[in-house]
C-alpha positions as CSV (number, residue, x, y, z in Angstrom):
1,X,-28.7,140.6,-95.5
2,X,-28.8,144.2,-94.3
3,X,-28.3,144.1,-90.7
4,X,-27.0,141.4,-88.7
5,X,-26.8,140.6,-84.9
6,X,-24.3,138.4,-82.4
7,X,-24.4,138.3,-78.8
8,X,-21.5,137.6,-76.1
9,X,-21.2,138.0,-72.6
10,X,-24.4,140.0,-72.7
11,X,-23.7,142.8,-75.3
12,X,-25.4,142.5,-78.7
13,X,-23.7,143.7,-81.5
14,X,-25.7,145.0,-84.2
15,X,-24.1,145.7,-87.6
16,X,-26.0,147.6,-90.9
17,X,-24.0,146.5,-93.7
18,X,-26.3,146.4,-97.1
19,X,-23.2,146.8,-99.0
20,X,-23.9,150.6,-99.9
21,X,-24.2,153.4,-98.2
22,X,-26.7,151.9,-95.4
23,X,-29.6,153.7,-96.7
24,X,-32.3,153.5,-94.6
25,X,-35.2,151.7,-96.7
26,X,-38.2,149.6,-95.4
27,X,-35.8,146.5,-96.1
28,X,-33.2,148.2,-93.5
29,X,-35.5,149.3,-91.2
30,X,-37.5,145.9,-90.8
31,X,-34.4,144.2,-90.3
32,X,-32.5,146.6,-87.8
33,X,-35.7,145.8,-86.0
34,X,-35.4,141.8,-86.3
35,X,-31.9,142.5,-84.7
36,X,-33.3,144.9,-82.1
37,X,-35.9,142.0,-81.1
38,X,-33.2,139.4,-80.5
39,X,-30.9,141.6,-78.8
40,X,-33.4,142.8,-76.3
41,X,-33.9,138.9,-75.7
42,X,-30.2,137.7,-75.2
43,X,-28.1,140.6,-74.7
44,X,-27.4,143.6,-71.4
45,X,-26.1,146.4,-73.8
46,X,-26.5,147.1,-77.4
47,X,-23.8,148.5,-79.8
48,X,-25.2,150.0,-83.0
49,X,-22.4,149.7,-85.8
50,X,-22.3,149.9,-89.5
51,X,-20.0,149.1,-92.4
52,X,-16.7,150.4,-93.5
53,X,-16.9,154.6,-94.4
54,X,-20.5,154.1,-93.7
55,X,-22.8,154.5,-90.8
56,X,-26.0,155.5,-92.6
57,X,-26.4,157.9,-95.5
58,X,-30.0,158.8,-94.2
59,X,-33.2,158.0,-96.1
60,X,-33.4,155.7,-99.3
61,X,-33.7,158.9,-101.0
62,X,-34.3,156.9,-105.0
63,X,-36.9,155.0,-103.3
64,X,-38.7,158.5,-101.9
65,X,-38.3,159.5,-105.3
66,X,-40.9,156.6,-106.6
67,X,-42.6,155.2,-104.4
68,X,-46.1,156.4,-103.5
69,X,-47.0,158.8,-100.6
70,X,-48.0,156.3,-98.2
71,X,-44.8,154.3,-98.4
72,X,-42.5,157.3,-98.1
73,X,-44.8,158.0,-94.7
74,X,-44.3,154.4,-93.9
75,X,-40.5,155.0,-94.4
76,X,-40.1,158.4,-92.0
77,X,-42.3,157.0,-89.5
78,X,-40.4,153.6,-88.9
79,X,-37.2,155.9,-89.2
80,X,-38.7,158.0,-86.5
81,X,-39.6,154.6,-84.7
82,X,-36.0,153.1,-84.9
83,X,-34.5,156.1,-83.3
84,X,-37.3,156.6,-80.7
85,X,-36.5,152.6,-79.9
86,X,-32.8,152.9,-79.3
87,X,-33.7,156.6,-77.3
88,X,-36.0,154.6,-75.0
89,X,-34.2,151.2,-74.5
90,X,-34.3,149.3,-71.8
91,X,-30.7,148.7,-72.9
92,X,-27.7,150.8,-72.6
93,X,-26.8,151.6,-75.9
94,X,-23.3,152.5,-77.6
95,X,-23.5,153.9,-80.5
96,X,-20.0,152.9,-83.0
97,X,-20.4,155.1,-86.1
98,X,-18.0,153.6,-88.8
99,X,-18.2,157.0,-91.3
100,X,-20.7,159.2,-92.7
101,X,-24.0,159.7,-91.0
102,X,-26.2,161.5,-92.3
103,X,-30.1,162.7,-92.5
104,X,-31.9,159.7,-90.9
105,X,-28.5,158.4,-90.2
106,X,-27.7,161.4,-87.6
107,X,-30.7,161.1,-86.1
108,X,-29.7,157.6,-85.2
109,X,-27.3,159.0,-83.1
110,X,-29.3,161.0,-81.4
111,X,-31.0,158.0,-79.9
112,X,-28.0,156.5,-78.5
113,X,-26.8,157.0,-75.2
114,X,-22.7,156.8,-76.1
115,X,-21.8,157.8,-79.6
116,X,-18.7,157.1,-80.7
117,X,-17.0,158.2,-84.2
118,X,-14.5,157.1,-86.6
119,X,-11.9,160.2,-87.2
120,X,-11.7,160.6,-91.0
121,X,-13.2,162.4,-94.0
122,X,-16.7,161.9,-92.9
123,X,-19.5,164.1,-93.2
124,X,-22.6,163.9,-90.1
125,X,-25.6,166.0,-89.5
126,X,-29.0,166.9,-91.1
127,X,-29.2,167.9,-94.7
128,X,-33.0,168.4,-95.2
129,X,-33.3,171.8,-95.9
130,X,-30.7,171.4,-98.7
131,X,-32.6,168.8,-100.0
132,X,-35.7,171.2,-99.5
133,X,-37.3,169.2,-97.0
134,X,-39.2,170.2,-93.4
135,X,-38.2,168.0,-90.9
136,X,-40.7,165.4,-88.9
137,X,-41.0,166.1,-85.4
138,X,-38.5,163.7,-84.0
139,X,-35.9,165.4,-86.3
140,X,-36.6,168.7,-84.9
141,X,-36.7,167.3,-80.7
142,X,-34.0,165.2,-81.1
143,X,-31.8,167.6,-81.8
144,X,-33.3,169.8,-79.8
145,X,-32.8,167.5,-76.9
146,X,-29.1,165.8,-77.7
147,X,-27.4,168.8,-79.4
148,X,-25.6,172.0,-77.9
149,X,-28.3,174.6,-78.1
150,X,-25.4,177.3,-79.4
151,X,-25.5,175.0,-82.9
152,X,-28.9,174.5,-83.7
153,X,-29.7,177.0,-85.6
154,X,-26.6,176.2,-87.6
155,X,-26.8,172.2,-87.7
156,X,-30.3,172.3,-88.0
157,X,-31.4,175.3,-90.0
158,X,-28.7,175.9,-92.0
159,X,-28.2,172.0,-92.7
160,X,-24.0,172.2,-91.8
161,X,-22.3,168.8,-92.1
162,X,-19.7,168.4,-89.5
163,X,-16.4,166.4,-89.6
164,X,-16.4,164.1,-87.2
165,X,-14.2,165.7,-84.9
166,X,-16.3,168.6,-85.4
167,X,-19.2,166.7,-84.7
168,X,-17.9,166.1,-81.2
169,X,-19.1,170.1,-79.7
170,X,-22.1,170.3,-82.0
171,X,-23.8,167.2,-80.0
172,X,-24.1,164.8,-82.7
173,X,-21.2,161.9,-81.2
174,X,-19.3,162.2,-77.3
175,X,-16.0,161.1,-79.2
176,X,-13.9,160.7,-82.0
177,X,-11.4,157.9,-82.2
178,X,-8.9,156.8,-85.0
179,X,-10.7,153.6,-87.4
180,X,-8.7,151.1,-86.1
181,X,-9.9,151.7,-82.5
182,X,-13.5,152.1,-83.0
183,X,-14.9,148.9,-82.0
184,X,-12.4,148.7,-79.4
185,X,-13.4,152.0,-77.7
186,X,-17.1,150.8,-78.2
187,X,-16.4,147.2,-76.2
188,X,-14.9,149.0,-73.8
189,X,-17.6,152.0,-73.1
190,X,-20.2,148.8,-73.5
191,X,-18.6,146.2,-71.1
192,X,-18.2,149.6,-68.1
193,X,-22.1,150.3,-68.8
194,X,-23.0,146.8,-68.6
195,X,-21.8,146.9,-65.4
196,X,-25.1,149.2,-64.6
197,X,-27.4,148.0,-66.9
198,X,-30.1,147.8,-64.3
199,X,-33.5,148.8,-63.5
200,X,-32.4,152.3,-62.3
201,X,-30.3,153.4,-65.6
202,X,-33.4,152.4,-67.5
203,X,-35.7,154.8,-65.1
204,X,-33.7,157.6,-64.8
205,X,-32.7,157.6,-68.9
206,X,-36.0,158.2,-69.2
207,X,-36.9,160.3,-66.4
208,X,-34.4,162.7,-68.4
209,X,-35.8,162.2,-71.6
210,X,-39.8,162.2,-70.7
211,X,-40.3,165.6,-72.1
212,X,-38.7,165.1,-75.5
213,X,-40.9,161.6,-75.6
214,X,-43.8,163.3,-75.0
215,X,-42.8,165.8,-77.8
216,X,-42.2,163.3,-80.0
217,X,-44.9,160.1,-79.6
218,X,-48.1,162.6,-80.6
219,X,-46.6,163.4,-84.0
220,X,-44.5,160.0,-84.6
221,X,-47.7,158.3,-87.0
222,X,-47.7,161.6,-88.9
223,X,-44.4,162.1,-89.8
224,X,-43.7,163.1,-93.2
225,X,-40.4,164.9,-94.5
C-alpha cells in the first residue's frame, strides 16, 4: 500500500507511506488519487501527510530512467494533475510535510492551502535544473504563484534546497514546527478551517488562483520534464 486514507469528524487524513522515499510513480499517483476520491466523499478538510523523514522525494527518477517516453509523460502529467487537484479542491487542504520534499514533492506543496513542516535536516525545493531538466508548466506557475517573487530566480533557476525553516520566507511551507508536533499543529489548523469549509472558501480560493489555472490547464496534457 502506498497511500492510505481515514476520515473523522469530517477531516480525511491522507498518508503516502510506500516505505521509501515516497517517490512519486504511477503506482503512487493512482493511489493518492483513490484516497483523494474517498476523501472528497466523506470528509470537510483534507490533510496531506507522509512517512517518517519523508514527504516526497519528487519523481520516480529510476523508473524515468527506463521506462518509454509516453509513460514518463504519463508520469509528469498525473504529477501535474495531483497538485492541480489539491490547488483547486473543493476542500480546505493542510498540507503536514513529515521531511524532505523535493522536485515533484515541492510542488505538492504548492497546491495546498496550509503547509506545515517538520523542523529538522530536511532538504525542500526544485532540483531540475541540477538534474538538467526544464520544468513543465505547472512547475514554473506554481511557483510563480505560491513563492516570494524575491526567491525565484534563486529556488527556481538556480535549483537551491532550503531547510525547512528556510523554506518558511522562500514560499514553499507557512511554518515549521518541531516532529513531534506536526500532526498536532496540522489537526489543529484543520479542525479551525473546517469551521469554514463552505461554499464561499471554495469560490474565493479560486477566484485568487484563476489566473495561474488558466496558466496552467492549456499545457497540463503536454507536460514533459
Amino acid at each position: 500500500m502506498t497511500a492510505t486514507v481515514k476520515t473523522e469528524n469530517g477531516i480525511s487524513i491522507v498518508t503516502m507511506d510506500d516505505g521509501k522515499a515516497n517517490a512519486i510513480s504511477l503506482t503512487m499517483l493512482e493511489a493518492v488519487n483513490a484516497c483523494l476520491d474517498e476523501a472528497e466523499k466523506d470528509g470537510e478538510v483534507l490533510v496531506l501527510t507522509g512517512r517518517p523523514d519523508r514527504f516526497s522525494a519528487g519523481f520516480d527518477l529510476k523508473f524515468m530512467a527506463s521506462a518509454s517516453g509516453e509513460d514518463v509523460r504519463r508520469m509528469v502529467v498525473g504529477g501535474g494533475k495531483l497538485a492541480m487537484r489539491l490547488f483547486t479542491s473543493k476542500m480546505p487542504v493542510v498540507i503536514a510535510s513529515t521531511g524532505h520534499s523535493i522536485a515533484m514533492g515541492a510542488f505538492l506543496l504548492l497546491g495546498g492551502d496550509t503547509r506545515i513542516g517538520t523542523r529538522g535536516a530536511y532538504k525542500i525545493g526544485a532540483n531540475e535544473t541540477i538534474n538538467n531538466m526544464t520544468l513543465p508548466g505547472f512547475g514554473v506557475e506554481l511557483p510563480r504563484a505560491r513563492l516570494n517573487p524575491l526567491y525565484l530566480t534563486e529556488a527556481i533557476v538556480q535549483a537551491r534546497l532550503y531547510s525547512p525553516d528556510e523554506a518558511v520566507p522562500v514560499g514553499w511551507l507557512d511554518r515549521v514546527v518541531e516532529a513531534g508536533e506536526l500532526m498536532d499543529a496540522a489537526m489543529e489548523v484543520a479542525t479551525g478551517l473546517k469551521a469554514i469549509a463552505n461554499r464561499s472558501y471554495h469560490r474565493n480560493k479560486m477566484l485568487i488562483r484563476q489566473p495561474t489555472i488558466d496558466a496552467i490547464m492549456p499545457t497540463l496534457e503536454v507536460s514533459t520534464l
